[in-house]
N, C-alpha and C positions, 0 to 999 in steps of 0.2 A: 504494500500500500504506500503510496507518496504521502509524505510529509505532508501536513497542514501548514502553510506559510501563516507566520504571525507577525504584522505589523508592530513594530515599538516606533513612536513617533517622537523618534531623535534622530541625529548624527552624531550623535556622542559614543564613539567605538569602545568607551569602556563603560557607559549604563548597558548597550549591548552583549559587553562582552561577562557583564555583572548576571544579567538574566540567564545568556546559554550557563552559563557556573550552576546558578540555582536550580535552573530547569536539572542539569546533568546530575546534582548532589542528593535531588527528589526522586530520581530514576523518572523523569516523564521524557516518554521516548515520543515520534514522530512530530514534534513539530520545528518547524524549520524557522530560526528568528530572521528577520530582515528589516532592515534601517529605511529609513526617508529618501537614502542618498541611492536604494536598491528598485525606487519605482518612480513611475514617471512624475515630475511636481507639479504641486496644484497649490492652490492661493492658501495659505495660512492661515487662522483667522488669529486676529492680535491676542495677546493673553493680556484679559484686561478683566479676570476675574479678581472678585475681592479676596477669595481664599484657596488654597492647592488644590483642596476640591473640585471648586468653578475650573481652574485652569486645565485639572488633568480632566475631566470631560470634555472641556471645551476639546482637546487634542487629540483626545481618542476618537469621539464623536468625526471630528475632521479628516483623521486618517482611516475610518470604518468606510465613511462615506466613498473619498477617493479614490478607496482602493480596493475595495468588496472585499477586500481581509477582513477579521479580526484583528484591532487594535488593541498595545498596551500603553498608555502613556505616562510619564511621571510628572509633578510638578513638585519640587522643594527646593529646600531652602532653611537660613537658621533662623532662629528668635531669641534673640537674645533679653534677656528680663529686664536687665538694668536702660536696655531702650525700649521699653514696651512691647518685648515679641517684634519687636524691626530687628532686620530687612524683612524676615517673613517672605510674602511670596514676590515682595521687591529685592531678595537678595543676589539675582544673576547680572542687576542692574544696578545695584546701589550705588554706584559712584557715577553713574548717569550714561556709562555708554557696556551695553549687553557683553557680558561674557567673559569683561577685562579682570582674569579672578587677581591679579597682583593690584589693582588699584579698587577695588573691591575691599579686601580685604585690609590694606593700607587706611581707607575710609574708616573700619570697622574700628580698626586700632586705633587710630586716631579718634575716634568718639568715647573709648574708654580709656584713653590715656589716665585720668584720674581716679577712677573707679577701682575701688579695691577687690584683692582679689576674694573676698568672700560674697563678693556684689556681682560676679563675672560668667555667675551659673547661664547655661544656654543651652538649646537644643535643637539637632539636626530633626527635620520633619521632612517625611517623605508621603505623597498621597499619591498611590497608584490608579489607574480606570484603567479598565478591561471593557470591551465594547464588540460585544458580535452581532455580524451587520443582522436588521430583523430580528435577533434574539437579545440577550440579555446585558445589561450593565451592569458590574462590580468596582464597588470603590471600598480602595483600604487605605488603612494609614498606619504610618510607624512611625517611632520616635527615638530618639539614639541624646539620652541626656548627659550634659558636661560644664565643663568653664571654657571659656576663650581665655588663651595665655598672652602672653605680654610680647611675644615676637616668635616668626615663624620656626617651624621645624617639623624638615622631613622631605622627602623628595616624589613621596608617592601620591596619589590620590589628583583630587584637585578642587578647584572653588574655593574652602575658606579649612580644608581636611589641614592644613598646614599649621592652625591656630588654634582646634578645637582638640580639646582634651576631655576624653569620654569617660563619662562616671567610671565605667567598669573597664581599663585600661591605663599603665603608666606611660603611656607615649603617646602621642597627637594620633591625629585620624592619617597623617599622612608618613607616620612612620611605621603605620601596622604592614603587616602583609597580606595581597588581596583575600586570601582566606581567612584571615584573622578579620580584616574589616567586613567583609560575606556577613560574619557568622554574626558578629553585631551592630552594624550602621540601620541606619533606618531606612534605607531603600533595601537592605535586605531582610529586613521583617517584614516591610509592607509587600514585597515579594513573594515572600515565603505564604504568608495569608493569599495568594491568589493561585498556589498550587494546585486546589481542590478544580478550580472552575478551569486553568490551563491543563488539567491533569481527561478533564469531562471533553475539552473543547476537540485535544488530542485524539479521544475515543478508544 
């Protein structure tokens, strides 16, 4: 039997390369992951939801539509307490231009320069949508709790994993290694929670 192709509506080769892990660590066999960059494009629609929720349907919704796949899409981001849960679902743009995670992050630091370190608790949120064209919608979420440290460290990962020191680890998100960060980030719980419905979609 061929592979069931599943839409993730990214180009980001390591949320990709994040799902085939999970997919392969659940043993769910036949379905084939493929990116944004692996079908023909179609208009976007802005992410201009108020919460990860809004935005990862808004994407799965979009890439269901375009591409008569099943969609997974992700929307996250941190929240950090001492600024009111900001960036939140503003954190891919925080410093006002999309993606730029070194001035991103520079921003972050810079807004807590003062803030002590008992003030500095934060947490990674991750909200998945899963979208099968005419059938069903699934949304999950995960959380991956920590502090933001005082200056980068680490060479793996990316976004703000350089700064973020997770409750249940002594090294930032970007010193773990990909299976060590799998097992606990928050795009890999809110992952892991959409086993059951990629596990059904597979058949």
């Amino acid at each position: 039997m061929a592979d069931t192709r599943l839409l993730v509506a990214s180009r980001n080769a390591k949320k990709l390369a994040e799902l085939r892990r999970v997919l392969a660590d659940h043993d769910v066999a036949g379905i084939e992951i493929v990116g944004l960059d692996e079908i023909p494009p179609f208009p976007e629609t802005p992410e201009t939801g108020a919460t990860f929720e809004e935005n990862a349907l808004l994407k799965a919704r979009d890439g269901a539509v375009a591409s008569g796949l099943s969609c997974v899409a992700d929307d996250s981001g941190i929240a950090v307490d001492a600024l009111n849960g900001m960036p939140g679902v503003l954190s891919a743009r925080w410093s006002g231009s999309h993606g730029d995670d070194a001035a991103n992050t520079d921003l972050l630091l810079g807004q807590l320069a003062d803030v002590p370190d008992e003030r500095r608790t934060a947490r990674f949120v991750s909200v998945c949508a899963l979208v099968v064209p005419g059938g069903t919608e699934t949304v999950v979420r995960g959380e991956w709790p920590g502090v933001i440290v005082h200056a980068p460290r680490g060479e793996g990962g990316f976004g703000y994993d350089p700064v973020f020191l997770p409750a249940d680890a002594d090294r930032t998100a970007a010193e773990l290694t990909p299976a060590e960060k799998d097992a606990r980030s928050h795009r890999g719980r809110a992952l892991r929670q959409l086993v059951p419905a990629l596990r059904a979609l597979a058949g």
